[in-house]
N, CA, C and O atoms as a GROMACS GRO file, in nm:
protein
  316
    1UNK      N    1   0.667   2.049   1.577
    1UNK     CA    2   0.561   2.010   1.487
    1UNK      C    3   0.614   1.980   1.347
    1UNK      O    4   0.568   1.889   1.277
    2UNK      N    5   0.708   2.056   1.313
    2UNK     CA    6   0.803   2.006   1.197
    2UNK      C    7   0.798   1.874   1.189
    2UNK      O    8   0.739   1.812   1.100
    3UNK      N    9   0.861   1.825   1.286
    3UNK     CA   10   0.959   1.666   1.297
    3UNK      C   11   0.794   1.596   1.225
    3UNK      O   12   0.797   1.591   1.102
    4UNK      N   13   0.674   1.551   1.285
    4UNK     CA   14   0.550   1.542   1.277
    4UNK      C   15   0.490   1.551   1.097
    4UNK      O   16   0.426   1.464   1.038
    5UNK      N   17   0.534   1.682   1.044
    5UNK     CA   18   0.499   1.718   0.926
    5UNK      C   19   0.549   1.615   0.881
    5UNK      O   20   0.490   1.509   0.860
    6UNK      N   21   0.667   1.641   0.862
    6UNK     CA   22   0.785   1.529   0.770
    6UNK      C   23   0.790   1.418   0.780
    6UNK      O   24   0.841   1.363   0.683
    7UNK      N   25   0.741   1.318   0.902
    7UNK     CA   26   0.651   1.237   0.925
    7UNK      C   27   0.613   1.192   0.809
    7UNK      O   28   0.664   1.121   0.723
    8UNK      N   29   0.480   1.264   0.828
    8UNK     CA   30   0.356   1.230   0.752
    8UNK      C   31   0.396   1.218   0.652
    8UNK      O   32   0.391   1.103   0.609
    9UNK      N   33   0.459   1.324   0.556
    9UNK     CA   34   0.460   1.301   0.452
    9UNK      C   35   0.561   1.240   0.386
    9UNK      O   36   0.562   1.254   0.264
   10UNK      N   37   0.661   1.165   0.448
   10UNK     CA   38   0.767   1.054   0.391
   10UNK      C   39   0.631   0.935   0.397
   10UNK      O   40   0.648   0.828   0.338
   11UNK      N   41   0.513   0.957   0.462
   11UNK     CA   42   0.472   0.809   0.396
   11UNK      C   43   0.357   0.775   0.323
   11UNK      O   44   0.274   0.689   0.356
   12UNK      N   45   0.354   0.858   0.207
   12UNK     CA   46   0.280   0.867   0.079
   12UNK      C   47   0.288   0.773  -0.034
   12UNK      O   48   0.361   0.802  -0.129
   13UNK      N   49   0.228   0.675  -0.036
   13UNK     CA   50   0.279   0.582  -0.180
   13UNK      C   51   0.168   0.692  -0.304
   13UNK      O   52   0.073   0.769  -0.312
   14UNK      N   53   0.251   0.638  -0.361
   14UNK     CA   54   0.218   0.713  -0.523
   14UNK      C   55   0.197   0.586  -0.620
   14UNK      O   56   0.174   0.594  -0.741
   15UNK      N   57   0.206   0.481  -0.554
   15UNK     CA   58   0.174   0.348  -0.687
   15UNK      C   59   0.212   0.219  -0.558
   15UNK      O   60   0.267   0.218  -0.448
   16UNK      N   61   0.145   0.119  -0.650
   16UNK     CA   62   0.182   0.007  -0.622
   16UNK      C   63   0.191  -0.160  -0.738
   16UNK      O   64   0.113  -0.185  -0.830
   17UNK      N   65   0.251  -0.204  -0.715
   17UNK     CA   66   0.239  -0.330  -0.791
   17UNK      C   67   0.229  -0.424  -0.734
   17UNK      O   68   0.235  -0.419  -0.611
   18UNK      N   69   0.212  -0.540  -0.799
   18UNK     CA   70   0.204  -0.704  -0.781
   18UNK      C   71   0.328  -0.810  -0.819
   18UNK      O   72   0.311  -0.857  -0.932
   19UNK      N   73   0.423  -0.849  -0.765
   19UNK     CA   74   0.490  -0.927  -0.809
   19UNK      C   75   0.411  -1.086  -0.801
   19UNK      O   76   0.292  -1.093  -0.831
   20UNK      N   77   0.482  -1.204  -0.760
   20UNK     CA   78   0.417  -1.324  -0.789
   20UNK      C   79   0.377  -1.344  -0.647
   20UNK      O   80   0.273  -1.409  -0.653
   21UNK      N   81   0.410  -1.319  -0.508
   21UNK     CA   82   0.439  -1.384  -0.422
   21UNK      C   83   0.448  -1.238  -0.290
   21UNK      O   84   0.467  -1.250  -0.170
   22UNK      N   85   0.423  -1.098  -0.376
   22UNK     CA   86   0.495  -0.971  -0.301
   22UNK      C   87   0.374  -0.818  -0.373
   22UNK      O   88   0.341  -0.794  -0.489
   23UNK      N   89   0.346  -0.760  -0.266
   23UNK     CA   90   0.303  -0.638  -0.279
   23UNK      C   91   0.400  -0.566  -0.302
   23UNK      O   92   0.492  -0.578  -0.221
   24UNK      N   93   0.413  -0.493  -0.383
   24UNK     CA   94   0.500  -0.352  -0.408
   24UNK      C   95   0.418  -0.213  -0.387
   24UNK      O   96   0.307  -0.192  -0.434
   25UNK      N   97   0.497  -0.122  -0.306
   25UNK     CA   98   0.442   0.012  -0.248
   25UNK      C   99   0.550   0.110  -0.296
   25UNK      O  100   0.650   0.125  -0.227
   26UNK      N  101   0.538   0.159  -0.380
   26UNK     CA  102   0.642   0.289  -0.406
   26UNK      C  103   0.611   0.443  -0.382
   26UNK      O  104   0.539   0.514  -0.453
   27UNK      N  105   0.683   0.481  -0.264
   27UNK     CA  106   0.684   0.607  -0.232
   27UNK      C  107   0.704   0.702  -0.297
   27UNK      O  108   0.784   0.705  -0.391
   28UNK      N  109   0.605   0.836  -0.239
   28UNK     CA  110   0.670   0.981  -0.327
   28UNK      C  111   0.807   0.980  -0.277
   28UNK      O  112   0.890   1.005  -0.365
   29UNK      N  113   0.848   0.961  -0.178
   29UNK     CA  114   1.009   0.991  -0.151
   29UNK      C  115   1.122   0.940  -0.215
   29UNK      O  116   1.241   0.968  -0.215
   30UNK      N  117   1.037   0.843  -0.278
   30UNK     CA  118   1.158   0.716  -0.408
   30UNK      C  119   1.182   0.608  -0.309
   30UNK      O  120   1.280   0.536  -0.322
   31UNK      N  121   1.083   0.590  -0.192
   31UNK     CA  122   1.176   0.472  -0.126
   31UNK      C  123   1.042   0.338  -0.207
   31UNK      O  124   0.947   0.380  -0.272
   32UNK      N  125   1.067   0.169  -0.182
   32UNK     CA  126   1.005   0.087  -0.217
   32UNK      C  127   0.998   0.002  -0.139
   32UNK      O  128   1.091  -0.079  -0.130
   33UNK      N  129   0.898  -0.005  -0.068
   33UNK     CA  130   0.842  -0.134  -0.011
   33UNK      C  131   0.794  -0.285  -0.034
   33UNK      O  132   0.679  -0.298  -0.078
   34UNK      N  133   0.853  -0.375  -0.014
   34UNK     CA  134   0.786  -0.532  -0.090
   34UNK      C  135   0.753  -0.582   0.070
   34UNK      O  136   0.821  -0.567   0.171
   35UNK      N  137   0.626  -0.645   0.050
   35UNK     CA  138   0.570  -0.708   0.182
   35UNK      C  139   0.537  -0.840   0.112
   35UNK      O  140   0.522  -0.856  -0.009
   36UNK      N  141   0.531  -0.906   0.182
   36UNK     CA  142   0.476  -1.104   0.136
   36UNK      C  143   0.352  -1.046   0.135
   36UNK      O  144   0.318  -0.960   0.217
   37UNK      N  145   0.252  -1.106   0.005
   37UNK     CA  146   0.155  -1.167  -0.010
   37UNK      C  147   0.077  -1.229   0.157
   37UNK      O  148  -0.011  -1.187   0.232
   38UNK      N  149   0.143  -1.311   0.155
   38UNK     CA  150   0.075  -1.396   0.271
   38UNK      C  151   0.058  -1.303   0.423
   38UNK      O  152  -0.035  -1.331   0.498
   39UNK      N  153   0.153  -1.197   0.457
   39UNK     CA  154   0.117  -1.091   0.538
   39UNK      C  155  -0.046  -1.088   0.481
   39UNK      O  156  -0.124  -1.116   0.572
   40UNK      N  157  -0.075  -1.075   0.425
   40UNK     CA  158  -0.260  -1.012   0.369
   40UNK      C  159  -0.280  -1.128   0.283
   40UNK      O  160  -0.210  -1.170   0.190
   41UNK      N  161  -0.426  -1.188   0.349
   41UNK     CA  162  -0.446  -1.320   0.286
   41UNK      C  163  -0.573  -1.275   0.220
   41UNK      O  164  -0.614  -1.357   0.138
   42UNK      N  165  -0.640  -1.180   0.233
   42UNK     CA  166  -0.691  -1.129   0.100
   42UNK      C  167  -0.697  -1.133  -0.013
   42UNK      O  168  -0.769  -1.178  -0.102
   43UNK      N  169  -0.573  -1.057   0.006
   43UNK     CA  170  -0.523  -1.001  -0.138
   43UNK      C  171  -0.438  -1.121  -0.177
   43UNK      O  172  -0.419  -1.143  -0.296
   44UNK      N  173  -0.384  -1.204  -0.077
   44UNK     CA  174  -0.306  -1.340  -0.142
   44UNK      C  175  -0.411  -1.409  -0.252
   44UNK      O  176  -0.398  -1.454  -0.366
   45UNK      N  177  -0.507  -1.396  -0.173
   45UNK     CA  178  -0.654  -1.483  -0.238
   45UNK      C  179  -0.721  -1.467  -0.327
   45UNK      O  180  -0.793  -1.552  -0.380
   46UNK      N  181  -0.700  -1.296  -0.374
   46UNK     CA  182  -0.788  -1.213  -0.477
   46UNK      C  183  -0.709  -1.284  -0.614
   46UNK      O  184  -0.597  -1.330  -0.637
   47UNK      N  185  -0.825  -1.265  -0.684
   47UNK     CA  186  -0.802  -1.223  -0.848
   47UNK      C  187  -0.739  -1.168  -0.870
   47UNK      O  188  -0.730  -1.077  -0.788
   48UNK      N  189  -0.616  -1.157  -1.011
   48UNK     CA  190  -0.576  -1.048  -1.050
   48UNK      C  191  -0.650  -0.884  -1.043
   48UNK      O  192  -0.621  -0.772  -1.000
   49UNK      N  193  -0.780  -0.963  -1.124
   49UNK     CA  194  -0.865  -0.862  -1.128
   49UNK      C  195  -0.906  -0.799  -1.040
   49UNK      O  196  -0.915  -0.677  -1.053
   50UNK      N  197  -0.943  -0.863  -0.922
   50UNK     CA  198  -0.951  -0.800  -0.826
   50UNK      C  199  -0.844  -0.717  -0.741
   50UNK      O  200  -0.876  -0.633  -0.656
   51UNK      N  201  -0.709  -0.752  -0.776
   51UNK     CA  202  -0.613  -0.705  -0.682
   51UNK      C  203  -0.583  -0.558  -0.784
   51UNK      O  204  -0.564  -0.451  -0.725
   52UNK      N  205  -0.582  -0.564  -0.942
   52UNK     CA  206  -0.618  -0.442  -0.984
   52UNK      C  207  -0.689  -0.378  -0.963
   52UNK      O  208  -0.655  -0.265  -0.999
   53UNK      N  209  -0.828  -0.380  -0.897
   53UNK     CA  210  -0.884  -0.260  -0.838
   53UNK      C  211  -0.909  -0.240  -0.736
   53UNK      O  212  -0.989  -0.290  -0.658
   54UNK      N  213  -0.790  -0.109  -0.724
   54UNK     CA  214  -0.699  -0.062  -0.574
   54UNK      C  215  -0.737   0.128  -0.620
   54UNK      O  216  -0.742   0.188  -0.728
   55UNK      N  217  -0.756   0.167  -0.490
   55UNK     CA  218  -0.712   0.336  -0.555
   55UNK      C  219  -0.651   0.368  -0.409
   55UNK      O  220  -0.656   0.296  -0.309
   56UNK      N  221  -0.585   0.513  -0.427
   56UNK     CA  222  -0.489   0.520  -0.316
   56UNK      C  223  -0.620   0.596  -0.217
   56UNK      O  224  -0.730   0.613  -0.271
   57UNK      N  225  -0.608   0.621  -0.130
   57UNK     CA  226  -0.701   0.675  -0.011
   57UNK      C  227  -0.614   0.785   0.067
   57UNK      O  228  -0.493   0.761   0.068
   58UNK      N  229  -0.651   0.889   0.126
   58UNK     CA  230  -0.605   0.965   0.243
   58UNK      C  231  -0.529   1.049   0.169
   58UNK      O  232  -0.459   1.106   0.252
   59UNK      N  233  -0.497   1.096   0.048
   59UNK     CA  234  -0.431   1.149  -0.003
   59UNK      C  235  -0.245   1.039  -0.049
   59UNK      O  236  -0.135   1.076  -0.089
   60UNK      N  237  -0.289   0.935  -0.023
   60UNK     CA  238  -0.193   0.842  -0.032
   60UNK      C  239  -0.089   0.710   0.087
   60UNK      O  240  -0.002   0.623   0.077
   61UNK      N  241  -0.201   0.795   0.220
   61UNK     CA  242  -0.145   0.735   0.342
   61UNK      C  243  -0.224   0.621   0.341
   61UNK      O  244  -0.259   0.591   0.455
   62UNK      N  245  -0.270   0.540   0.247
   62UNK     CA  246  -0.351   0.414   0.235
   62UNK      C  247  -0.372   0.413   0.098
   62UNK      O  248  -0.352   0.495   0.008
   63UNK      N  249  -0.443   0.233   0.106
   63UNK     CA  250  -0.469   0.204  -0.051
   63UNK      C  251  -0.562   0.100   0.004
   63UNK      O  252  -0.553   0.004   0.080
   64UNK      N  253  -0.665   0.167  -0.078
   64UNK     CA  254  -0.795   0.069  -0.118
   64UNK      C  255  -0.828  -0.015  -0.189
   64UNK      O  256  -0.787  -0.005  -0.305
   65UNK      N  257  -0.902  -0.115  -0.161
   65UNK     CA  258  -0.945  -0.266  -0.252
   65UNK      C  259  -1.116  -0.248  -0.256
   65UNK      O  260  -1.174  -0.320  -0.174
   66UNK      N  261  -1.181  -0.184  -0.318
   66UNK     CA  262  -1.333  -0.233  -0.323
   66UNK      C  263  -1.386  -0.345  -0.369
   66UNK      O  264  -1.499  -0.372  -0.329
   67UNK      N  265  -1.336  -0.413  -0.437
   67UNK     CA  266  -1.412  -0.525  -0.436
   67UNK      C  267  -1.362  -0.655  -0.338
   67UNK      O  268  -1.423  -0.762  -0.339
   68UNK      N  269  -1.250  -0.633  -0.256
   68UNK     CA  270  -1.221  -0.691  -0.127
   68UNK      C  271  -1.266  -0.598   0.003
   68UNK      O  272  -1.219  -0.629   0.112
   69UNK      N  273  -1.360  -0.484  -0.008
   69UNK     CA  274  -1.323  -0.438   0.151
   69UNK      C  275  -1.196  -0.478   0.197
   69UNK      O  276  -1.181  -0.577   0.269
   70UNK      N  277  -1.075  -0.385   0.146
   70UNK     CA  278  -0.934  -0.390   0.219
   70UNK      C  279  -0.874  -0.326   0.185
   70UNK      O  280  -0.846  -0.296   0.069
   71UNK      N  281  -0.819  -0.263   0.344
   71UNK     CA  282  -0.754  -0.099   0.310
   71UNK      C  283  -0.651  -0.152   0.370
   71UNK      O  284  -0.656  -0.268   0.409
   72UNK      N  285  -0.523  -0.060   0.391
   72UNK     CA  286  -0.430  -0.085   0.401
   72UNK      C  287  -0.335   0.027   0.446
   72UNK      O  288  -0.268   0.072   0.354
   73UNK      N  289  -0.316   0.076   0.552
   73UNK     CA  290  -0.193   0.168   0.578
   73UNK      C  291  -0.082   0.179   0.563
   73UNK      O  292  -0.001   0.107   0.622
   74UNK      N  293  -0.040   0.295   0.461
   74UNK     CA  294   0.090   0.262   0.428
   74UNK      C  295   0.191   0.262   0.519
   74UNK      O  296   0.295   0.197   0.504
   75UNK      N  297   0.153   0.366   0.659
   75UNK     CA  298   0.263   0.372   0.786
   75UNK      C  299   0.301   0.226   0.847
   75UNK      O  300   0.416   0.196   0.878
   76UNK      N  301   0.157   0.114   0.864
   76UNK     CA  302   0.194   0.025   0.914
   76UNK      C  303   0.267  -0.047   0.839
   76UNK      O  304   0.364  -0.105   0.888
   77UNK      N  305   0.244  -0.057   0.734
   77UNK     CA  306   0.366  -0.132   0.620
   77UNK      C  307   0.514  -0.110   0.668
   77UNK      O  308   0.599  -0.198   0.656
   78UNK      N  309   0.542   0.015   0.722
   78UNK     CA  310   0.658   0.074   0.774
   78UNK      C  311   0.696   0.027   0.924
   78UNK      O  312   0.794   0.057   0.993
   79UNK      N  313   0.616  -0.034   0.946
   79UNK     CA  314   0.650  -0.065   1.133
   79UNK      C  315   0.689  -0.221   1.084
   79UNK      O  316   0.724  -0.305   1.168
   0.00000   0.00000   0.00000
């Protein structure tokens, strides 16, 4: 059940940003994720403004968009 714990919790983002073209996901563990924009045509599509309002969800195993309805798992980011 260990292996499981440690799991989970390597995949916590603690922030994210916007580059021009790239989502940024930065982990509590210090690792950083960049995914294309175009993976999520949403958020390719959103407003700044809109892509600024995000809050993290699940204690950090997701990140929310309310004014897009669009959530986002941070594990699948990882697959």
């Amino acid at each position: 059940m260990a292996t499981l714990t440690n799991r989970i919790f390597s995949h916590i983002a603690k922030d994210i940003d916007f580059l021009k073209d790239m989502l940024v996901v930065f982990l509590k563990d210090g690792r950083k994720i960049e995914i294309p924009l175009d993976y999520f045509p949403t958020l390719r599509d959103a407003s700044p403004k809109q892509r600024k309002n995000w809050r993290l969800i699940g204690g950090g195993i997701g990140i929310h968009w309310e004014d897009l309805d669009e959530d986002i798992s941070v594990e699948n980011l990882l697959h």
